[in-house]
C-alpha positions in Angstrom: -40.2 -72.2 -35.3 -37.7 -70.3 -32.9 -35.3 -70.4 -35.8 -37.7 -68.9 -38.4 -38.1 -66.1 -36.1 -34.8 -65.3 -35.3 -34.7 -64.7 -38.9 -36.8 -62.5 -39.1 -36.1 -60.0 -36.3 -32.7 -60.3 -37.9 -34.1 -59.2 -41.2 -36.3 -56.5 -40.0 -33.6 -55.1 -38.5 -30.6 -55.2 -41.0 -33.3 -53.5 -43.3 -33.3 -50.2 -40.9 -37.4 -50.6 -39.8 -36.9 -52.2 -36.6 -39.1 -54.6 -35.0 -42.2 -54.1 -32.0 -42.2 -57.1 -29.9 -45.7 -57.1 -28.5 -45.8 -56.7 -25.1 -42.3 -55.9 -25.0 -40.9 -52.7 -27.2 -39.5 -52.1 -29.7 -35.6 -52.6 -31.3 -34.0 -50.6 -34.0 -30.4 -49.8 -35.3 -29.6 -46.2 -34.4 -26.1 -44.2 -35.9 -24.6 -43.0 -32.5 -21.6 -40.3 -32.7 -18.1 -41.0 -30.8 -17.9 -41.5 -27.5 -15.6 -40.8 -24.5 -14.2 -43.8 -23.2 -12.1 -42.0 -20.7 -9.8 -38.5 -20.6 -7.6 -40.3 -23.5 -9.4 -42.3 -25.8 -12.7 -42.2 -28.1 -15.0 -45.2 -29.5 -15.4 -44.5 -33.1 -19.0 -43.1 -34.5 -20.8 -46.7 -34.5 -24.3 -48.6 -35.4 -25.9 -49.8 -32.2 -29.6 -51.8 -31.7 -31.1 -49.6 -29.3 -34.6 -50.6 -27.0 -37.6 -48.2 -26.7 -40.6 -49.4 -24.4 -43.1 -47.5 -27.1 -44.3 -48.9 -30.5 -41.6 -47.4 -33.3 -41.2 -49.6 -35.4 -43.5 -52.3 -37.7 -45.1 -55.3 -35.3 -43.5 -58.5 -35.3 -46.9 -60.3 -35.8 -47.7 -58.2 -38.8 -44.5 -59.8 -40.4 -45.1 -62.8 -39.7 -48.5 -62.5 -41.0 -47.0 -61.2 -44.2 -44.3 -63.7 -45.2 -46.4 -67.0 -43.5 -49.6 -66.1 -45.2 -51.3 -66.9 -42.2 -54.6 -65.3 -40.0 -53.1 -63.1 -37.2 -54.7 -65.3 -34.5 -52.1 -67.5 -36.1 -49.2 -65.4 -36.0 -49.9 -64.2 -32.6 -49.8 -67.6 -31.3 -46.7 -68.3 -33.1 -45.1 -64.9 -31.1 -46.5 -65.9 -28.1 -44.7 -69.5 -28.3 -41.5 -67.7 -29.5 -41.2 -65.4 -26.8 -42.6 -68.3 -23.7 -39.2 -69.8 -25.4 -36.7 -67.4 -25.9 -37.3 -65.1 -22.1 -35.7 -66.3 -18.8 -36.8 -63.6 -16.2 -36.1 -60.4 -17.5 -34.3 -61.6 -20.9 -34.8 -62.0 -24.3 -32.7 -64.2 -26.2 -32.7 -63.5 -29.9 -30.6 -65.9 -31.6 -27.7 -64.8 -34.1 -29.0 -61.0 -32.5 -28.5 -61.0 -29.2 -30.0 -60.5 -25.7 -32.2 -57.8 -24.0 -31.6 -57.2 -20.6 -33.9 -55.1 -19.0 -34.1 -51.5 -21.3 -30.4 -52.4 -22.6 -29.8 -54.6 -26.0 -26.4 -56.6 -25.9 -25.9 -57.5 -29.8 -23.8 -60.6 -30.4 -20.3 -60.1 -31.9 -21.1 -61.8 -35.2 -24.3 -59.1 -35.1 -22.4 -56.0 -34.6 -19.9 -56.7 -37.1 -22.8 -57.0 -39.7 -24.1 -53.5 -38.4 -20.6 -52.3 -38.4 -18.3 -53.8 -41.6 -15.5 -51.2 -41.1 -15.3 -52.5 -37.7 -15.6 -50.1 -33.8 -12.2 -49.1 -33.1 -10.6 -46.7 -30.1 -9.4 -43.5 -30.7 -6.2 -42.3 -28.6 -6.6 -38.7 -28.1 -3.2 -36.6 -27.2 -3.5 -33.7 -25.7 -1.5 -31.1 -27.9 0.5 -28.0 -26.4 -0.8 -24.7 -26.1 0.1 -22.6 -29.4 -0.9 -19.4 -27.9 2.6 -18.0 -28.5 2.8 -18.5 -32.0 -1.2 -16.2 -32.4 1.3 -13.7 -30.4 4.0 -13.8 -33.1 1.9 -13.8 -35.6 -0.1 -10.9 -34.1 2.9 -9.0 -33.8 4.4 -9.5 -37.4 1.3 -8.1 -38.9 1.5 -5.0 -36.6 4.9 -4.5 -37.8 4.0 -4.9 -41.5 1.2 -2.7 -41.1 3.2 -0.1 -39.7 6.0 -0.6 -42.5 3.3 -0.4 -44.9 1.7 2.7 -43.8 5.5 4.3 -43.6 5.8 3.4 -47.6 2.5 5.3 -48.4 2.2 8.2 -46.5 6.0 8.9 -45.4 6.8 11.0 -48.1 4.1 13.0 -47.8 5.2 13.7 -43.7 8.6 14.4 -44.5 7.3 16.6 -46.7 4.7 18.6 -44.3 7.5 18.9 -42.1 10.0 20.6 -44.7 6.9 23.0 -45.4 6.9 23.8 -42.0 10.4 24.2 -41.8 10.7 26.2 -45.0 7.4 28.8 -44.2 9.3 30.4 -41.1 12.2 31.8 -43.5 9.7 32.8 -46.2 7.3 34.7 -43.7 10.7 36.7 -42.2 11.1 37.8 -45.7 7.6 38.8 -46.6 8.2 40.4 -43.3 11.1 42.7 -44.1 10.0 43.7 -47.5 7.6 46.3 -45.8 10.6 47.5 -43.9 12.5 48.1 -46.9 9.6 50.3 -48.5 9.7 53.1 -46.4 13.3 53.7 -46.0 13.6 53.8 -50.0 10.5 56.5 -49.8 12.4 59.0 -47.9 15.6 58.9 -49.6 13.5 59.7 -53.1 12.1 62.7 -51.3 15.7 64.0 -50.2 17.7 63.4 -52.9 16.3 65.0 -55.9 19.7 65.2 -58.1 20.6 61.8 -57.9 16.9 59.8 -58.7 19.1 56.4 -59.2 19.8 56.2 -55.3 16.4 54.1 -55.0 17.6 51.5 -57.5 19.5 49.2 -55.7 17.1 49.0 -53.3 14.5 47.6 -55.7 16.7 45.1 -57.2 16.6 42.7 -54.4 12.8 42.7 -54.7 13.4 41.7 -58.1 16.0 39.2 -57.7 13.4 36.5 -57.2 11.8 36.6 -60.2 14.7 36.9 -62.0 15.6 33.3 -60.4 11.7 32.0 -61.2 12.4 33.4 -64.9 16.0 31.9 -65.8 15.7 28.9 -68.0 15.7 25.0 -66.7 16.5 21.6 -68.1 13.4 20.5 -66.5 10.4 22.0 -65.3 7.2 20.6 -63.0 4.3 21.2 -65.0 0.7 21.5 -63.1 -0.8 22.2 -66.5 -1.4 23.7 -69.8 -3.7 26.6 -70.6 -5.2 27.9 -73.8 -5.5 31.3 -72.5 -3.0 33.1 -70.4 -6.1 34.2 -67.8 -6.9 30.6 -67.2 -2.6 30.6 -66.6 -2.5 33.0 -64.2 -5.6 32.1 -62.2 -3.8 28.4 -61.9 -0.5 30.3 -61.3 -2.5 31.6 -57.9 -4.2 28.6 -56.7 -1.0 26.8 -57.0 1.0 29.5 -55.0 -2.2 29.0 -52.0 -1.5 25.4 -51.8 1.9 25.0 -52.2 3.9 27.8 -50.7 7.5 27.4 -51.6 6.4 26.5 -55.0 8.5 28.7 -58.3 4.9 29.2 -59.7 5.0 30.8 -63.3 3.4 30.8 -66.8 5.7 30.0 -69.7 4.6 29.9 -73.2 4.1 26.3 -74.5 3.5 26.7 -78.4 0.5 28.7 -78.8 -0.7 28.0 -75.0 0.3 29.0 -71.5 2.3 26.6 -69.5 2.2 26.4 -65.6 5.0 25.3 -63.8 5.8 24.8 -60.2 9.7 24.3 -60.1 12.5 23.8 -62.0 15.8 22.4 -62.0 18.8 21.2 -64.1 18.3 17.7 -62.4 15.5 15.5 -63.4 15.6 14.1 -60.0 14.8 16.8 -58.0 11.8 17.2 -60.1 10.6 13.7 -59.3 11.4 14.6 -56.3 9.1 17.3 -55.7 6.1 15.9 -57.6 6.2 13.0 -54.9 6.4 15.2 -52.0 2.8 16.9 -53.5 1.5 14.1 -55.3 -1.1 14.2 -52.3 -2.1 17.6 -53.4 -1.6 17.7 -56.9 -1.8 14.0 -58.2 -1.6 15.0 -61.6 1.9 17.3 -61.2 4.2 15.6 -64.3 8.1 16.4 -65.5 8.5 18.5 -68.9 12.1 17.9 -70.1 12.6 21.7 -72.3 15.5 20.1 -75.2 
């Protein structure tokens, strides 16, 4: 009879319900996590029978009630025999399961190894070296790509505000001294009736620059092309307000008005100068005049 109950503690149990001892608790199979052994091992995640002093679980009368086929008086006389048998002070025996001591369950070997087929097995743990040094490195080779990348996009552009701010101070002396030049050529006009081609030379310097804008190029920087020569011209000064040292000029272009912005005999300077404004002007392209 102590046998045939064994067996079925055993069974309730291996089945995941757990079994209510009357009088007793209760015993189930619980899933417990990896534990700390000491500082430098582990006990693998584990199946463990676990005691709780409430009812959890199905009654151990109830089964026997259900696989004898018997009245419960019966069966309770039956548990009542089985446990006179199988406690010695304060523990239960429970052949092929184990022993309850107190509020702790002690399952037999060939028990746990049912609950646990893969087996419990200790985990070394190694303490690994910091690796904080190698966050630094990394930290520091993405500042220096960031920088390298923001040089590659944008340092044209500030070698190219600093040319315009080298190249203004030269052009703003010679806006400067054309006034100068103006007044002097007035007087000698007045003075010197007989000889009116005095004044001459002095207005050809003031025409020596678009002389320069007008001579012919291999290639030519070309902000766009107009159907009408107003549209031109109105490009020709928004241009010139953007871009100061810009050769700004309308040539014809077939039966259209073309807009340039510099020219050269070298395709590369070209290239060059449509990269230095491309910020500005994104659309600036190179016209090759064969």
């Amino acid at each position: 009879m102590i046998e045939e109950v064994n067996k079925i503690i055993y069974n309730m149990l291996i089945s995941g319900r757990g079994v209510y001892l009357p009088g007793v608790g209760t015993l189930f199979i619980e899933r417990q996590g990896a534990r700390r052994i000491d500082k430098n091992r582990l006990m693998s995640p584990r199946n463990v029978v676990v005691f709780s002093s409430q009812e959890q679980a199905p009654s151990l009368v109830d089964e026997i009630v259900a696989i004898a086929g018997c009245q419960r008086a019966q069966a309770e006389d039956i548990f009542e025999r089985w446990i006179a048998k199988t406690r010695e002070g304060a523990d239960v025996t429970i052949g092929g399961v184990g022993v309850l001591r107190g509020k702790s369950f002690i399952a037999d070997k060939s028990f746990n190894s049912t609950i646990n087929p893969k087996g419990v097995r200790t985990l070394v743990v190694r303490r690994s070296r910091s690796h904080a040094w190698i966050y630094a490195v990394c930290g520091v080779a993405v500042v220096i790509a960031l920088a390298f990348f923001a040089y590659l996009q944008w340092g044209d552009s500030w070698g190219v505000n600093q040319t315009n701010g080298a190249s203004s101070q030269p052009q703003e002396q010679t806006v400067a001294a054309e006034p100068t030049m103006e007044p002097v050529a007035e007087p000698v006009a007045e003075q010197t009736t007989e000889t009116p081609s005095e004044p001459e030379p002095m207005a050809a310097p003031a025409e020596q620059p678009q002389a320069a804008q007008s001579r012919a190029y291999a290639y030519y920087v070309v902000m766009g092309v107009f159907s009408s020569e107003q549209n031109a011209q109105r490009a020709v000064e928004q241009l010139r307000s953007k871009i100061k040292d810009a050769a700004a000029e309308v040539r014809p272009f077939g039966d259209k008005y073309m807009v340039t912005a510099f020219g050269s005999d070298k395709r590369e300077e070209c290239n060059v100068f449509v990269r230095s404004y491309h910020d500005i002007y994104p659309d600036l392209w190179v016209y090759n005049k064969k």
